[in-house]
C-alpha positions in Angstrom: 0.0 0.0 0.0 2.9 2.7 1.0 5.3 1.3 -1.5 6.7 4.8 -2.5 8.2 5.1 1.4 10.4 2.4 0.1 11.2 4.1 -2.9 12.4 7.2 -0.8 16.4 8.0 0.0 17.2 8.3 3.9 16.9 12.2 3.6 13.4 12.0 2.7 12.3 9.8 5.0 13.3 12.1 7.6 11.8 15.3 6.5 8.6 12.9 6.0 8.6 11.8 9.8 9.2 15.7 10.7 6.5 16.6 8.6 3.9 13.6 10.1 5.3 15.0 13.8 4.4 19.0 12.2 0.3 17.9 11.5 0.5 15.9 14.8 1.3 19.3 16.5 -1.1 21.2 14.4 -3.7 18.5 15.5 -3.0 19.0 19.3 -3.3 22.6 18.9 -6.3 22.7 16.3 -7.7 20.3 19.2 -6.9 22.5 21.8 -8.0 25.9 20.2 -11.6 23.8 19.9 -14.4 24.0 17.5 -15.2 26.8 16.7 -11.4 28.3 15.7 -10.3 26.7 12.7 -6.4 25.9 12.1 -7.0 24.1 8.8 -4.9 26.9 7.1 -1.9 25.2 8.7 -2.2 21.8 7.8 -1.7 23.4 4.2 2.2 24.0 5.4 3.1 20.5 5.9 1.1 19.3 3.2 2.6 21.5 0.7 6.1 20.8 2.0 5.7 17.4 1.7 4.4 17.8 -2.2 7.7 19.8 -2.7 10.4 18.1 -0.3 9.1 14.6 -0.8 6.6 13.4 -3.2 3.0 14.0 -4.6 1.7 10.4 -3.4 3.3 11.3 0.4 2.0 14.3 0.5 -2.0 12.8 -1.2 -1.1 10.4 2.0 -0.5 13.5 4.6 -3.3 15.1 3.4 -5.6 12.3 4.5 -3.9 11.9 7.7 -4.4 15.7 8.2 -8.1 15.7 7.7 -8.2 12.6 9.9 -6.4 14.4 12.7 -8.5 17.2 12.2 -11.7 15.3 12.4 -10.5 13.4 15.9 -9.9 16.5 17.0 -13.2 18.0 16.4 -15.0 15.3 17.3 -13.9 14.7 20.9 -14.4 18.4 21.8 -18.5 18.1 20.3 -20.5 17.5 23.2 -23.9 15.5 23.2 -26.4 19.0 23.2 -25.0 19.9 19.9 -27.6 19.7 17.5 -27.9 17.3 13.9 -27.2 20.7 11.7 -24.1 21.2 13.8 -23.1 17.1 13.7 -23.3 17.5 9.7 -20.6 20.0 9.7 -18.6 17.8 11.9 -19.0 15.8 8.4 -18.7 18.3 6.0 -16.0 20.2 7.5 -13.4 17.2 7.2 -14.7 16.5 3.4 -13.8 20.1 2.3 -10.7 20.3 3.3 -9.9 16.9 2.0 -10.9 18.4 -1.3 -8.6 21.1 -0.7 -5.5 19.7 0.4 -5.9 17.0 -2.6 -6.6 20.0 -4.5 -3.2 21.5 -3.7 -1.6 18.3 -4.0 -2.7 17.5 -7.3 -1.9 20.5 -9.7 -2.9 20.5 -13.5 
């Protein structure tokens, strides 16, 4: 499944793990900061990095892992009175920015 790690030189693979260890922090903070702040501009630095540093399919990777943090993250800090409109953005939220990072990723 992660084949292109394998592929990657000893330099790479390093600036990937600092990159990984970058959204983790971003995560804590975005998880921290709670709901209704959004960090998601952030998770773009890594991301992009990674597209530039290391490779497009590492970076389509990070970008999942970064809307996967972001949606943990958002999802332990809703608490039960929150209404159904409010628990579809939980949803949505996470979806868009998917789009966007693979957006950014992806260039014609």
């Amino acid at each position: 499944m992660l084949s292109f790690i394998k592929r990657l030189d000893k330099s790479k693979k390093k600036a990937l793990v600092v990159l990984y260890l970058a959204v983790f922090l971003i995560g804590y903070c975005d998880y921290k900061a709670g709901v209704m702040v959004s960090l998601v501009i952030f998770y773009l630095i890594p991301v992009s990095l990674c597209s530039i540093w290391v490779s497009k399919d590492s970076a389509l990777v990070l970008s999942i892992v970064s809307v996967l943090v972001r949606f943990l993250g958002d999802a332990i800090n809703t608490s039960e009175w929150w209404h159904l409109s409010d628990k579809l953005w939980l949803l949505l939220n996470p979806l868009f920015s998917l789009v966007i990072f693979i957006t950014e990723v992806t260039p014609n």
